[in-house]
MIGUMI-294376 format. One line per 5 residues: number of its first residue (from 1); for each residue z, y, x of C-alpha. Coordinates in steps of 0.02 Angstrom, whole numbers, padded with zeros to 5 digits. Layout:
NUM = Z/Y/X; ...
END
This chain:
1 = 00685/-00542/-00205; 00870/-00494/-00254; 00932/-00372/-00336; 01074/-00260/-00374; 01058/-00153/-00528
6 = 01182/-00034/-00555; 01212/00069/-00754; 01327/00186/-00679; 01468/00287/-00755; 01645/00345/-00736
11 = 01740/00219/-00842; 01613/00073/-00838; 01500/00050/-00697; 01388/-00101/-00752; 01319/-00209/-00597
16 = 01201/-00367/-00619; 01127/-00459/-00474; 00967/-00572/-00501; 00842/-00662/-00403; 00667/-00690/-00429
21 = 00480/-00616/-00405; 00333/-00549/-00541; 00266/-00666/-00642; 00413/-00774/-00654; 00577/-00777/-00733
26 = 00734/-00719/-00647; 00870/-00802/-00632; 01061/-00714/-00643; 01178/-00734/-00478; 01294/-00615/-00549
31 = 01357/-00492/-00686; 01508/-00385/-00717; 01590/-00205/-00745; 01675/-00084/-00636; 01816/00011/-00734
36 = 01919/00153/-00658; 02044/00216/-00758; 02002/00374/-00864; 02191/00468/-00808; 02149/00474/-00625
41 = 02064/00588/-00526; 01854/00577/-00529; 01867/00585/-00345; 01993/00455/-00361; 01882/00326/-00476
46 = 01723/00376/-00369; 01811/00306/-00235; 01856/00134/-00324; 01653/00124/-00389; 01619/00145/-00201
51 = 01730/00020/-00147; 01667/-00098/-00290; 01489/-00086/-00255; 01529/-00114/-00045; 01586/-00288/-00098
56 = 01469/-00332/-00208; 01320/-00280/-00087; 01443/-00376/00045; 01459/-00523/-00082; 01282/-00548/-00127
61 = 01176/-00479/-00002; 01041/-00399/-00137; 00862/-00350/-00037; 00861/-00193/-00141; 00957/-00098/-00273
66 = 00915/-00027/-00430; 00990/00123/-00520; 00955/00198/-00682; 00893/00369/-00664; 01025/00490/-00751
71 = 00921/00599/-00883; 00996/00746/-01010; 01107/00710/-01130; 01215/00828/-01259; 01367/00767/-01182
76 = 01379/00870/-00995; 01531/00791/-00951; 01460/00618/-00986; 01305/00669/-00908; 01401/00724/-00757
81 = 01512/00584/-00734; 01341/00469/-00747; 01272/00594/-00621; 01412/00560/-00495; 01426/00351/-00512
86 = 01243/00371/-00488; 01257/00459/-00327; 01392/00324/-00273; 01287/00186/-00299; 01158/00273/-00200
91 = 01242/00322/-00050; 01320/00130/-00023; 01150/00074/-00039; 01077/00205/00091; 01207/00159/00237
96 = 01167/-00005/00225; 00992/00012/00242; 00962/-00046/00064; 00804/00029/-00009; 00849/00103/-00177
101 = 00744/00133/-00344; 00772/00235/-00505; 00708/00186/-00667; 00724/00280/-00817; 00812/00200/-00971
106 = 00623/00184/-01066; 00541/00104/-00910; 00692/-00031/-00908; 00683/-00062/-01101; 00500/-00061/-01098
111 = 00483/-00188/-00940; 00625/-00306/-01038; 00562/-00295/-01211; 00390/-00211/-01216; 00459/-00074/-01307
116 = 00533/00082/-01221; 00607/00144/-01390; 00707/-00018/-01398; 00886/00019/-01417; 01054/-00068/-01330
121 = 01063/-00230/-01452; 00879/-00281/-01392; 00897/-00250/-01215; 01050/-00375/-01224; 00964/-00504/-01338
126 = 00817/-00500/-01214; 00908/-00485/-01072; 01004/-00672/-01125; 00842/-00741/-01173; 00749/-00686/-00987
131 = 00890/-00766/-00915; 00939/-00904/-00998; 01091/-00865/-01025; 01224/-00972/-01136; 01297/-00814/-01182
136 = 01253/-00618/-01218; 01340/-00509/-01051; 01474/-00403/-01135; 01486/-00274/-01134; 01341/-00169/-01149
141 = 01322/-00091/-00965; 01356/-00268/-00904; 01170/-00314/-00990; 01096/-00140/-00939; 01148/-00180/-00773
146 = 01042/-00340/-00760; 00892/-00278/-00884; 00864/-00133/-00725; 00886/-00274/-00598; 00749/-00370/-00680
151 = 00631/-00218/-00727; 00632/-00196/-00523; 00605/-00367/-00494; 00467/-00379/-00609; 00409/-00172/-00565
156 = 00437/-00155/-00408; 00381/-00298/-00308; 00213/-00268/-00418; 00226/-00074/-00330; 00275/-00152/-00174
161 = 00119/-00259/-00155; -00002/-00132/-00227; 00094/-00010/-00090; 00061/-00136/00030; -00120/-00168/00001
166 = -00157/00026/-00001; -00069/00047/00167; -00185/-00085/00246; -00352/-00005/00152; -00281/00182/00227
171 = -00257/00085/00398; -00430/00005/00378; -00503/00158/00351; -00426/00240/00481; -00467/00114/00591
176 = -00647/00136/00551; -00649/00319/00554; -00595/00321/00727; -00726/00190/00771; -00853/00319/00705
181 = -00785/00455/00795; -00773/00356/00960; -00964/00332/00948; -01005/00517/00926; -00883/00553/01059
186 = -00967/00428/01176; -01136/00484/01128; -01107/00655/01152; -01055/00646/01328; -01196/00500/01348
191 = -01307/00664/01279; -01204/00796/01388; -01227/00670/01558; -01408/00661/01526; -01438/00846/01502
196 = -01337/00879/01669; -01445/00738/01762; -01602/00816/01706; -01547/00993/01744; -01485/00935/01911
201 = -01667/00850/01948; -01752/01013/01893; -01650/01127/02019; -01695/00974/02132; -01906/00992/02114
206 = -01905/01204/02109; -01821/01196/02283; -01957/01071/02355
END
């Protein structure tokens, strides 16, 4: 599986692209920043995040794409602005068919470290060490980026399988319920035809 995880925001949209499955290490296939510049318009820089995540989704063909779910913070415009890339990301994903997951900041850390309390240095020390990396991704939404590309990988094709095997137990059982019905269907009109025939044979003797 690969994926796209997206940090977003207005002046740094982090992306990270890896590639693997659960139970095994991923490996990176890409990592970098989307900056607008902070004296244009938002509708302006929304534009630019759109166009940037169009050709990196056109660049490296992820299977899904990740997004960190925005949550409250004392800041409303940064909230807002987080609120908006977030959106972006979304809708780019959508028209191309892309299925698309949000994971809160504490389900990425804990996935990448183990501890969902862990703050920004340890998701990027983990986040080189999961990957192999030579070097730590600078700067920080660069690493959050991958860490939420790698909690999916590791998550979500877990979900995806356990999804998976419930659909076939709910198709099972469907399957079987039907079965069960279709006998009591076919033995009540087995029941019904019999009645009939022996109602028909009584009308049958009275007249002799």
């Amino acid at each position: 599986m690969r994926v796209l995880g997206v940090d977003p925001g207005l002046t740094r949209c982090g992306l990270g692209v890896v590639e693997g499955a659960p139970g095994r290490p991923p490996t990176l296939v890409a990592v970098g920043v989307i900056r607008t510049p902070t004296d244009l318009d938002v509708a302006r820089r929304l534009v630019q995040i759109e166009a940037g995540i169009e050709q990196w989704i056109d660049e490296h063909s992820p299977d899904a794409v990740a997004v960190e779910r925005v949550f409250a913070q004392h800041n409303v415009r940064t909230v807002m602005g987080t609120a908006q890339a977030s959106g972006i990301a979304m809708v780019v994903a959508a028209r191309r068919g892309l299925p698309v997951a949000l994971h809160t900041p504490s389900e990425v850390k804990a996935a990448v470290t183990g501890s969902g309390r862990a703050d920004k240095d340890q998701v990027t020390t983990m986040v080189t060490r999961i990957l192999q990396l030579p070097e730590r991704p600078t700067p920080a939404d660069a690493a959050d980026a991958l860490a939420l590309a790698i909690c999916h990988v590791w998550r979500g094709g877990v979900t995806n399988r356990l999804q998976g095997a419930a659909k076939s137990q709910l198709e099972a059982r469907a399957q079987a319920q039907s079965k069960v019905q279709l006998a009591k269907v076919q033995a009540a009109l087995a029941q019904a035809t019999a009645a009939r025939e022996a109602q028909l044979r009584a009308v049958r003797g009275g007249r002799r």
